[in-house]
C-alpha positions as CSV (number, residue, x, y, z in Angstrom):
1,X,-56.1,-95.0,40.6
2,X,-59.1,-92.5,40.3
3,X,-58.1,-89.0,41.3
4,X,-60.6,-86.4,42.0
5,X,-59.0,-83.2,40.6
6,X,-60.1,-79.4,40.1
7,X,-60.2,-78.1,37.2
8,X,-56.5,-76.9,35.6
9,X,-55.3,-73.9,33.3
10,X,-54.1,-75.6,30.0
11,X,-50.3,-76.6,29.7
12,X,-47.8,-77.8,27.4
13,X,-47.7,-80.6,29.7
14,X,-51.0,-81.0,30.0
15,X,-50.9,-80.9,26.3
16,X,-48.1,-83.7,26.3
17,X,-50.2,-85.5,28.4
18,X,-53.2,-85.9,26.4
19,X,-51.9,-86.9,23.4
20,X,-49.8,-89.7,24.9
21,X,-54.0,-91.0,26.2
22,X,-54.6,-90.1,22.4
23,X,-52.0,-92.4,21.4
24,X,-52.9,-94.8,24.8
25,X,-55.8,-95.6,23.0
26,X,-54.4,-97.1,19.7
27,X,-53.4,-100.3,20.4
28,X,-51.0,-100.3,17.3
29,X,-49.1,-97.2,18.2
30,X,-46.0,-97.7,20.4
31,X,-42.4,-96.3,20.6
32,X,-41.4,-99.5,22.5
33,X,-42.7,-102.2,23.4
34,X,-41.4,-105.7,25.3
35,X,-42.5,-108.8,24.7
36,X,-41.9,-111.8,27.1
37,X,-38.2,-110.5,27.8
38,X,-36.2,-112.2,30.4
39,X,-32.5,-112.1,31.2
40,X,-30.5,-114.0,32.9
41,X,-26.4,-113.8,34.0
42,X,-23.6,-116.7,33.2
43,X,-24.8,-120.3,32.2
44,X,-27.2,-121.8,34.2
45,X,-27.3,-117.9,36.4
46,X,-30.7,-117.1,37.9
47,X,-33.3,-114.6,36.2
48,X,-32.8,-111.2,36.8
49,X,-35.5,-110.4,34.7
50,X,-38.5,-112.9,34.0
51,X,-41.4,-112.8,31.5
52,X,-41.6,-108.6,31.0
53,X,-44.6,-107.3,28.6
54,X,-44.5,-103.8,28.7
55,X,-45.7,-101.5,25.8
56,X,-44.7,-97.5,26.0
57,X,-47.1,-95.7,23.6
58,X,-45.5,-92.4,21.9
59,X,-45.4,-89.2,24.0
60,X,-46.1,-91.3,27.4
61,X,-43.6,-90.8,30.4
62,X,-43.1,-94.0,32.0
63,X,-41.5,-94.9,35.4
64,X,-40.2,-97.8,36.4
65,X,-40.4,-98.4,40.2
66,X,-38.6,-101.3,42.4
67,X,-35.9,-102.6,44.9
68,X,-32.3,-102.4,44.6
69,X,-31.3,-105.7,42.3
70,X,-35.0,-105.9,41.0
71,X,-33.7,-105.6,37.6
72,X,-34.7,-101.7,37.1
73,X,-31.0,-100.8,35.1
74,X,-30.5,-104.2,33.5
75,X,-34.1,-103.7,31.8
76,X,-33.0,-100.2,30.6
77,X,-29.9,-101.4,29.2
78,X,-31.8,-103.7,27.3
79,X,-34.1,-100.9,25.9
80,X,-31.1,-99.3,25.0
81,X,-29.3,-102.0,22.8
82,X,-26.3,-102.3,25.5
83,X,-26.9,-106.0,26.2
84,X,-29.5,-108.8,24.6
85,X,-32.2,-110.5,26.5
86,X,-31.8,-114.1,27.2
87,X,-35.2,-114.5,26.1
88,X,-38.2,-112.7,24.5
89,X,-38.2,-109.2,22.0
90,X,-38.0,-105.7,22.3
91,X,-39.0,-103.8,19.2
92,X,-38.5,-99.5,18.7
93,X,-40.5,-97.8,16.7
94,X,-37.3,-95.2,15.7
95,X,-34.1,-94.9,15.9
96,X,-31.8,-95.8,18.6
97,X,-32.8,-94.2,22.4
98,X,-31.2,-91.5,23.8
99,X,-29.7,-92.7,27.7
100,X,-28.8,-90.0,30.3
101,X,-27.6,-91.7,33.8
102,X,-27.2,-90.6,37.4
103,X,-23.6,-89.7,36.6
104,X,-23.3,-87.1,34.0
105,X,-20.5,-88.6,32.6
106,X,-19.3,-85.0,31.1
107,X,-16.1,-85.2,29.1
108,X,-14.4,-82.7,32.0
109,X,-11.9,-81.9,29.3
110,X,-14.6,-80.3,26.5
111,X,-16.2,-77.1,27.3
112,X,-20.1,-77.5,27.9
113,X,-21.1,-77.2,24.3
114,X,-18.5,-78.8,23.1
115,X,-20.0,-81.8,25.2
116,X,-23.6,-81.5,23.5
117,X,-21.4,-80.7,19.7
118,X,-19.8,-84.3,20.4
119,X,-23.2,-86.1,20.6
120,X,-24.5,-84.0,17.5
121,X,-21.0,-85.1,15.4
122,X,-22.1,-88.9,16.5
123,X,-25.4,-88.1,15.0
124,X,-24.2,-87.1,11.7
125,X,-24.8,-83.3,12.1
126,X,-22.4,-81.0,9.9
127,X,-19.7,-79.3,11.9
128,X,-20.9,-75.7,10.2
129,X,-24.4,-76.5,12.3
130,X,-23.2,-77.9,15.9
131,X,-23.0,-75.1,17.2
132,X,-26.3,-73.4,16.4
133,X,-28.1,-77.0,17.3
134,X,-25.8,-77.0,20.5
135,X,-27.2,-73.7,21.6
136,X,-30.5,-74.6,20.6
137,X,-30.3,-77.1,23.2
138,X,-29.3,-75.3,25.9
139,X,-31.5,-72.7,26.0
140,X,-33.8,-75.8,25.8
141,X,-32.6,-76.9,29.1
142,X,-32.3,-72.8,30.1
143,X,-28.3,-72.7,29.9
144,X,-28.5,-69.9,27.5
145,X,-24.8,-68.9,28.7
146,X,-23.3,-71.9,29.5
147,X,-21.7,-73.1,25.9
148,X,-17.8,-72.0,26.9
149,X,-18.4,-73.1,30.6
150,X,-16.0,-76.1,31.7
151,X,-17.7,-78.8,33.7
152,X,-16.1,-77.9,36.9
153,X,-17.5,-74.4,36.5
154,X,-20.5,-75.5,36.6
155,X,-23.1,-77.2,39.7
156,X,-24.5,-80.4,39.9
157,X,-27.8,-79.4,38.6
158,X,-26.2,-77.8,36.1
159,X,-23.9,-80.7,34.5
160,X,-27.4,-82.6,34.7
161,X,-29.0,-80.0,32.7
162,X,-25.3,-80.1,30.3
163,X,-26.6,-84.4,30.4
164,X,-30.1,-83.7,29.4
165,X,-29.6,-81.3,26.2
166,X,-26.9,-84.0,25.3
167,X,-28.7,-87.0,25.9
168,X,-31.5,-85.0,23.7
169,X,-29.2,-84.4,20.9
170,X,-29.2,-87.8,20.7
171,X,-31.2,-89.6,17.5
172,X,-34.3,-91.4,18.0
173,X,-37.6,-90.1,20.0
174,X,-37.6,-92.3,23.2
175,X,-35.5,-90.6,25.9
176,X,-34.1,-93.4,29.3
177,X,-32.9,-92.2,31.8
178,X,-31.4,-93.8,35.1
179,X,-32.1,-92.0,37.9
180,X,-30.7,-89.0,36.7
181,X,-31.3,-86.4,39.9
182,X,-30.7,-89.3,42.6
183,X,-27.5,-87.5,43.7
184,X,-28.7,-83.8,43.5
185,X,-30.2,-82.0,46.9
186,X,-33.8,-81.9,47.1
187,X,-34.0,-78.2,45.9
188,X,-32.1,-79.2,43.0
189,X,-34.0,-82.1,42.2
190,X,-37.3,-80.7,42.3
191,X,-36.3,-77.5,39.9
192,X,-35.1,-80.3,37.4
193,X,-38.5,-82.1,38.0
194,X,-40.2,-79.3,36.6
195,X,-37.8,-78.5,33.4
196,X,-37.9,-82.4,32.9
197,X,-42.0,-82.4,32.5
198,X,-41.3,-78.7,30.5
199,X,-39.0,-80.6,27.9
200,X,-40.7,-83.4,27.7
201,X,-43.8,-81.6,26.7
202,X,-41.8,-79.8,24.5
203,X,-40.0,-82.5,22.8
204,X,-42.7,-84.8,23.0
205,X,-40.4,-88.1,23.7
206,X,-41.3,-91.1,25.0
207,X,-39.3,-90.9,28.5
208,X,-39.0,-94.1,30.4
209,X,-37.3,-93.1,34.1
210,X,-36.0,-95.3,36.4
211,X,-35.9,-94.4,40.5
212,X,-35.6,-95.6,43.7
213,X,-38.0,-92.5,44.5
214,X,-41.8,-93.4,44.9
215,X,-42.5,-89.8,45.0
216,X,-40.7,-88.5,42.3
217,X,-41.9,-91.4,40.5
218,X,-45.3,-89.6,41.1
219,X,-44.5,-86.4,40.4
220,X,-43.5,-87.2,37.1
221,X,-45.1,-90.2,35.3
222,X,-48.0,-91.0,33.5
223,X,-47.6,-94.5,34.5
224,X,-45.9,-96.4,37.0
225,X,-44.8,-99.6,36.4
226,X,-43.6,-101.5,40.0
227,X,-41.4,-104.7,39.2
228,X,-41.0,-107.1,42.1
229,X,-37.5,-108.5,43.8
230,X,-36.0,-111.2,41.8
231,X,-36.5,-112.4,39.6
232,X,-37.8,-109.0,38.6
233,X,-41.5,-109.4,37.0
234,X,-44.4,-106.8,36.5
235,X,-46.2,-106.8,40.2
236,X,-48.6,-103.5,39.2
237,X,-48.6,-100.8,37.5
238,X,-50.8,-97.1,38.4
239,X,-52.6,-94.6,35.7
240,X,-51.5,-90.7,37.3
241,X,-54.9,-89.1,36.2
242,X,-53.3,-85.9,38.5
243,X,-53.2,-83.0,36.6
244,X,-50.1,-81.7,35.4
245,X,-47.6,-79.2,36.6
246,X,-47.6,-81.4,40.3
247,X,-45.6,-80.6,43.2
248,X,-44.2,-83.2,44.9
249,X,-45.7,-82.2,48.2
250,X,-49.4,-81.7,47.2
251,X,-52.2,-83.9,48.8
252,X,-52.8,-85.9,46.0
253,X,-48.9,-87.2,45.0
254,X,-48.5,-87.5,48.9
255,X,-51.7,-90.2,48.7
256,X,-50.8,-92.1,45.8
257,X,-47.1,-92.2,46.8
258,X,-48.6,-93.7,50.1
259,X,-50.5,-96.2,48.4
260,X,-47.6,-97.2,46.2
261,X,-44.9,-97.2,49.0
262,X,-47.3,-99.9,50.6
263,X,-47.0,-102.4,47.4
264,X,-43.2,-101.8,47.2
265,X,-42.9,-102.5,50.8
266,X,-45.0,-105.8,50.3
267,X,-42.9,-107.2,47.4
268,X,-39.4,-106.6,49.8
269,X,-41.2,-108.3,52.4
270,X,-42.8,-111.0,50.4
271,X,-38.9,-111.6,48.9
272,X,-37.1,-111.3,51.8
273,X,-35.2,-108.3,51.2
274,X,-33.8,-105.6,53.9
């Protein structure tokens, strides 16, 4: 969709953002990229996922929309290596993904950094430089003073953040994450919206996001990609040509959220789905 948009000071999003279009436009450059993939449960089980071709180029931030069962989660796991497709192939350009999901999944028992220091030992980092790298990371994701905190110390948004830098200590340059702020309060949510687009211009990952949320979905992606009900296939996908930083209240997210709510709303119906 065509946005008409004013002009913009220059960001490190906005930076992010057009370099991922750079890389758009090379048909050879990808960080992942699907082929025909379908996956199905048991012998003889239905599809849950049927015929996927999906490409994410490097740098680009990708979120995939749908209903509940459409196969959102199964299709990350499969990115991620944590089950096989019944069919099809899904080729990385580097290294194995990093996966954050909604549940922090904090060792409760390990101090913050200690958390983050666990990811970096799994990554083959010397012990004598966790901690600096571990630091690094959370004054990435602005917990300059968190490294000694236990989780219970700190807030949801915070364990998210304590998530984040860990799921970024992680090897490999394409960043999934599954719906990762769905349990936080909107305030919350929306302040991790905007460090989310910070370090991913920063980092410059490849981030493919799953949500329920159309507008959050908006506020953050380069591209939406809207699979259908079941057997979940590729119904549409959406270009956001809105400048970056957004708000997730601002005219233009409000309209093309709109527009997108519509299609979703159509593939339920059209699959018989409450």
């Amino acid at each position: 969709m065509s946005q008409t948009v004013h002009e913009q000071p220059v960001t490190a999003a906005a930076t992010a953002v057009d370099a991922a279009r750079t890389a758009r436009g090379n048909d050879d450059a990808y960080a992942v990229r699907l082929s025909n993939v379908s996956k199905s449960f048991g012998r003889g089980g239905a599809p849950v996922l049927d015929g996927i071709d999906l490409t994410v180029k490097p740098g680009e931030f990708v979120c995939l929309l749908g209903a509940s069962g459409c196969g959102k989660s199964t299709l990350l796991n499969l990115i991620a290596n944590l089950d096989k497709p019944s069919a099809g192939t899904i080729d990385l350009k580097s290294g194995r993904p990093a996966l954050m999901f909604q549940d922090h999944a904090l060792f409760p028992w390990l101090k913050a950094g200690k958390n983050i220091e666990l990811a970096l030992k799994l990554r083959g980092v010397p012990r004598d430089q966790r901690r600096a790298e571990a630091e690094k990371l959370l004054a990435l994701v602005r917990l300059d003073t968190a490294y000694d905190k236990r989780v219970h110390e700190l807030s949801g948004g915070m364990r998210q953040r304590v998530a984040l830098a860990r799921a970024l200590a992680q090897s490999g340059d394409v960043l999934l994450m599954d719906e990762p702020f769905a349990a936080l309060d909107a305030i919350t949510r929306d302040v991790l919206h905007d460090e989310l687009t910070r370090i991913w211009a920063d980092t410059g990952r490849s981030v493919v996001f799953v949500t329920h949320n159309v507008r959050e979905a908006v506020r953050l992606a380069q591209r939406v990609v809207l699979l259908s009900s079941r057997p979940g296939r590729i119904a549409r996908e959406w270009t956001i040509d809105i400048p970056q930083p957004r708000r997730i209240e601002s005219p233009d997210v409000s309209a093309l959220s709109i527009e997108i709510t519509d299609h979703l709303r159509g593939e339920i119906r059209r699959h018989g789905k409450h």
